[in-house]
C-alpha positions in Angstrom: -12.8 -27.8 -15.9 -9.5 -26.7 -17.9 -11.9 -23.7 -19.8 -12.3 -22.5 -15.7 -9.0 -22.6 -15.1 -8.1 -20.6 -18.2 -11.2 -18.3 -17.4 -10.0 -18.0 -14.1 -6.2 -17.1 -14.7 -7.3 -14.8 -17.5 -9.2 -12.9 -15.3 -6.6 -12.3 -12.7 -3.4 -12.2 -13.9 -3.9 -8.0 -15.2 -4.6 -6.9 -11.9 -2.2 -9.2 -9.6 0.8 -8.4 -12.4 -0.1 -4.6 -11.7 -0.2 -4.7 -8.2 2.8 -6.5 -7.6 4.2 -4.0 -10.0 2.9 -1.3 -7.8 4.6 -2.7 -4.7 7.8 -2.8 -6.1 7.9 0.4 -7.2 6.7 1.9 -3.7 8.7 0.5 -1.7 11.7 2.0 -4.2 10.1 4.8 -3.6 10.3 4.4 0.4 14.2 3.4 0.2 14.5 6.8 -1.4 12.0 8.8 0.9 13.8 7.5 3.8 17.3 9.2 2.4 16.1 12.3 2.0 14.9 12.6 6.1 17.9 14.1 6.9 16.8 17.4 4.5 13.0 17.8 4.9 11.7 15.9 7.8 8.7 13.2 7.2 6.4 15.9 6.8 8.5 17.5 4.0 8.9 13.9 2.3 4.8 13.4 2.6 4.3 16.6 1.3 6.7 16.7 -1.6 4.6 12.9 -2.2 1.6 13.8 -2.1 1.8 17.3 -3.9 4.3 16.3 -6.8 1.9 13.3 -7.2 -1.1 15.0 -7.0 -0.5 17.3 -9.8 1.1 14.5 -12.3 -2.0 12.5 -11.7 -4.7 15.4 -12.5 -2.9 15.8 -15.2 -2.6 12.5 -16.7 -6.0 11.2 -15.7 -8.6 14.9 -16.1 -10.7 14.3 -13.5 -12.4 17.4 -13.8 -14.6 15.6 -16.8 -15.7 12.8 -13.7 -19.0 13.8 -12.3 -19.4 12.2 -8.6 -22.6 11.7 -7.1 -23.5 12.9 -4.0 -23.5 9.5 -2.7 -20.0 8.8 -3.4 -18.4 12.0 -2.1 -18.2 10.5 1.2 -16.2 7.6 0.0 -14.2 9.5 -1.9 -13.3 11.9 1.2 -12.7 9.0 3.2 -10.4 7.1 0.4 -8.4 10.8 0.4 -7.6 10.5 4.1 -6.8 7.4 4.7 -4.4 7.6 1.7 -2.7 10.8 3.3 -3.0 9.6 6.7 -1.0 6.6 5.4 1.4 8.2 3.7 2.0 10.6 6.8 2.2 8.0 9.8 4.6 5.3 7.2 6.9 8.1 6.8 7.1 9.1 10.5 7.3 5.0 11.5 9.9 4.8 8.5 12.8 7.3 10.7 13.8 4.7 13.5 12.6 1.7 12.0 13.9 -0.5 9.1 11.9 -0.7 5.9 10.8 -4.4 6.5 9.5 -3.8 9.9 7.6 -0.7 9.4 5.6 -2.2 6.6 5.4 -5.4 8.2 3.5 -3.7 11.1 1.4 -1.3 9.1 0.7 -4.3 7.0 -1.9 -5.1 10.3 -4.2 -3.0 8.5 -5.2 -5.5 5.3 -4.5 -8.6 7.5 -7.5 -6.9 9.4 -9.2 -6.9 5.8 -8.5 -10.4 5.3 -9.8 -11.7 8.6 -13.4 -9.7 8.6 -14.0 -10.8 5.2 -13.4 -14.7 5.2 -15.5 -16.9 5.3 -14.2 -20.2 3.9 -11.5 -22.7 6.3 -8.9 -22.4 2.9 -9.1 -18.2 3.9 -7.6 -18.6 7.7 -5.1 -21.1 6.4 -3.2 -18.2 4.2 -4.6 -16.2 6.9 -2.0 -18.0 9.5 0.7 -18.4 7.2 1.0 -14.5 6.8 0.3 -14.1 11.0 3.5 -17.1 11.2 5.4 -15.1 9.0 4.6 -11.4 10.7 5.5 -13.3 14.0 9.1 -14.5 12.6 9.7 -10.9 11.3 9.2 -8.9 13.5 10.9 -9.1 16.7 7.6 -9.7 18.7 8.9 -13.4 20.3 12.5 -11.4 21.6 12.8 -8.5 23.0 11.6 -5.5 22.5 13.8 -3.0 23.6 15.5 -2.7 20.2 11.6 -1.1 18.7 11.1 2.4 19.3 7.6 2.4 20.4 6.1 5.5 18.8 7.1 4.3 15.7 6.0 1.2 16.4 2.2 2.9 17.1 2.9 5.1 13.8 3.2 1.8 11.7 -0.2 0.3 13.2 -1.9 4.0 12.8 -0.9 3.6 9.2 -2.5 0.1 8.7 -5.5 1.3 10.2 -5.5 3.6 7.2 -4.1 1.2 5.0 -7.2 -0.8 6.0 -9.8 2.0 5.2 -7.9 2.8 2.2 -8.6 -0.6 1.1 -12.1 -0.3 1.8 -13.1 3.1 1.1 -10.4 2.7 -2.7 -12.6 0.1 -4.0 -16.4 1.8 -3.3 -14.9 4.9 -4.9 -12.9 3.5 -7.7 -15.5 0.6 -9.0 -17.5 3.5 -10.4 -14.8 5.9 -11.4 -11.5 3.8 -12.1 -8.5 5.5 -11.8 -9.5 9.1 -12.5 -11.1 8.3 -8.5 -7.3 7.7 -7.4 -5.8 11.6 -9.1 -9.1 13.0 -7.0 -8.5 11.3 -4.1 -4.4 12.3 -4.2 -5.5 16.0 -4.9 -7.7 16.0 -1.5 -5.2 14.3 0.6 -2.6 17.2 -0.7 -4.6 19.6 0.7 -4.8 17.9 3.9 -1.4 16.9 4.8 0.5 19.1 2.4 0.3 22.4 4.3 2.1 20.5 7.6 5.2 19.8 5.4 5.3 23.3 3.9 4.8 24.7 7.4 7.7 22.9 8.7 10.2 23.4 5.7 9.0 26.1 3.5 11.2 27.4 0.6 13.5 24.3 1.2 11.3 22.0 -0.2 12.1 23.6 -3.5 15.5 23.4 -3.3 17.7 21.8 -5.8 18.9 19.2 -3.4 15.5 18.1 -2.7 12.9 18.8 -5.7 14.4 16.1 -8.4 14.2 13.6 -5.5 10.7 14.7 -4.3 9.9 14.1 -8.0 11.2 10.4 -8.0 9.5 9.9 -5.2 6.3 11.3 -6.0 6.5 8.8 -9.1 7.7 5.7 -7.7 5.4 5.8 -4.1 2.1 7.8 -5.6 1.6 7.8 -9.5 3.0 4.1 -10.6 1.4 2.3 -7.3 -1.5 4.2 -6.5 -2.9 4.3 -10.2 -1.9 -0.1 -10.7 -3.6 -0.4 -7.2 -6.6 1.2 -8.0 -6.6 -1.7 -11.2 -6.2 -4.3 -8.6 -8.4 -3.0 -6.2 -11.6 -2.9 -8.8 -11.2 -6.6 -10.0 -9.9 -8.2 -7.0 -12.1 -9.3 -4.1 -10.9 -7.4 -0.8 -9.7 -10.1 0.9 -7.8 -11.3 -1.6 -6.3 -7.9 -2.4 -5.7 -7.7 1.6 -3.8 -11.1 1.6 -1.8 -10.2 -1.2 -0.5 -7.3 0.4 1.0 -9.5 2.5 4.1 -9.5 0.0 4.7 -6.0 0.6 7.3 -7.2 4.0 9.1 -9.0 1.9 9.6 -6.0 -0.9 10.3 -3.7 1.6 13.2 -5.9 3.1 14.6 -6.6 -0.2 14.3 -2.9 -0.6 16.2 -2.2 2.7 18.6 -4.6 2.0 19.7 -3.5 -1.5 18.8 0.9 -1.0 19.5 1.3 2.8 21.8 -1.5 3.8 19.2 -3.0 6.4 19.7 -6.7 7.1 17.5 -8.8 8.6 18.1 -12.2 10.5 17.7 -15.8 9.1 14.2 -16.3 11.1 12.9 -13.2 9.9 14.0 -14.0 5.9 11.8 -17.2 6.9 9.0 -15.5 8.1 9.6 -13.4 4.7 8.7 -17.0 2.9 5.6 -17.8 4.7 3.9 -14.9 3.9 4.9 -15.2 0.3 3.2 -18.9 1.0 0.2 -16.8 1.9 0.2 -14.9 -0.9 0.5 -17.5 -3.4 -1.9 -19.5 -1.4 -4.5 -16.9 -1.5 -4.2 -16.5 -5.6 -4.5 -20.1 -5.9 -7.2 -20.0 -4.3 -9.6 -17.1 -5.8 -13.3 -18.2 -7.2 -14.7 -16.4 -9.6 -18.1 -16.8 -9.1 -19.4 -14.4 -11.9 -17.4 -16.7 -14.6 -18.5 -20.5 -12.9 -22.3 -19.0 -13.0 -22.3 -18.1 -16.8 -20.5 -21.2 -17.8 -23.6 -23.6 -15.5 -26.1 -21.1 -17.0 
């Protein structure tokens, strides 16, 4: 029993330590984002994202030496645009809501993960803790007049993505790692890039602008996307989907110490039962692979 245990925290603790590495730095990344509205727009901040990121990724990773078979192209389209669809709809979410809420309600999209893919009673139990603590944070039990409803729509358009881009991330990236992820980025570019540049031109290159775009690019696409793509190839998909449920309670810290956005006491407590989730949900991974070689 004590060589599974070890076996079983061995295995796990690289990819959760990267990905909660990877939410930390994106939402850093948002808190900046969201400063820089006022300049460029959401689609000048998505493109500056996904362009600036694009090009450190190709060329940190090569992908050009990755050879993908026709029967992955598909999932690697689809990985590209739900990752830019994603990025585009947060942003737009991100201008009248606070950091907390908008990723709390885009966060529907691995929840959604987490619920098709359970199967055991121990699954819905984390499950309701994070549902609890998405009810206490958001103000769904008050009223509503306070939530600007496109937004609001936005934020559930980007967890739909969120959803395929957890789906779609680890067909493509079990095969090609994270040389998949700098592929993927430079796709989604050339989707959602050309709106940006459309709407801001020349003054995305401005002085005032490019060093941030750069952070950003960093913080939101290289660091998170590449630790992600680490996560999402040795994690099982719900248990990636459930812990993403921290990623509320990073972007409210984030809010908090970036933008000044408070949140009340029965939302900082619906903040803790997700992290219950979370923890719940890494407590409670099997791997089978392991517990089968050690019977055989």
């Amino acid at each position: 029993m004590k060589r599974i245990t070890q076996l079983r925290v061995s295995k796990f603790v690289l990819p959760i330590g990267a990905l909660l590495i990877a939410m930390i730095s994106l939402q850093s990344g948002a808190s900046l984002a969201k400063g820089l509205f006022p300049l460029v727009g959401a689609p000048g901040v998505t493109s500056l994202r996904l362009g600036i990121g694009a090009f450190i990724l190709l060329f940190i990773f090569k992908p050009w030496r990755i050879r993908f078979p026709r029967g992955d192209r598909m999932a690697l389209f689809l990985y590209a645009f739900a990752l830019g669809g994603m990025n585009f709809l947060f942003y737009f979410s991100l201008k009248k809501l606070p950091l907390g809420v908008a990723v709390a309600l885009e966060f529907t999209g691995p929840l959604a993960v987490v619920m098709f893919s359970s199967r055991r009673i121990v699954d819905f139990v984390w499950l309701g803790f994070a549902i609890l603590g998405l009810w206490l944070l958001l103000p769904l039990h008050q009223k509503t007049g306070g939530v600007d409803l496109f937004s609001a729509a936005c934020a559930l358009a980007a967890g739909a993505c969120w959803a395929l881009y957890i789906i779609f991330g680890q067909k493509t990236g079990v095969h090609h790692g994270p040389g998949a992820v700098s592929v993927g980025s430079l796709i989604a570019a050339c989707l959602f890039c050309p709106i940006g540049i459309i709407d801001n031109g020349m003054a995305l290159c401005s002085s005032e602008v490019l060093p941030f775009g750069i952070a950003i690019a960093i913080l939101s696409s290289v660091v998170p996307f590449s630790l992600e793509m680490v996560a999402l190839t040795r994690l099982p998909a719900r248990t990636f989907g459930t812990l993403m449920s921290l990623e509320p309670s990073f972007a409210a810290l984030s809010g908090v110490v970036f933008l000044n956005e408070y949140l009340t006491g029965v939302q900082w407590f619906g903040l803790a039962a997700i992290i219950c989730a979370s923890i719940g949900a890494t407590l409670s991974i099997k791997p089978k692979v392991e517990l089968q070689e050690l019977n055989s």
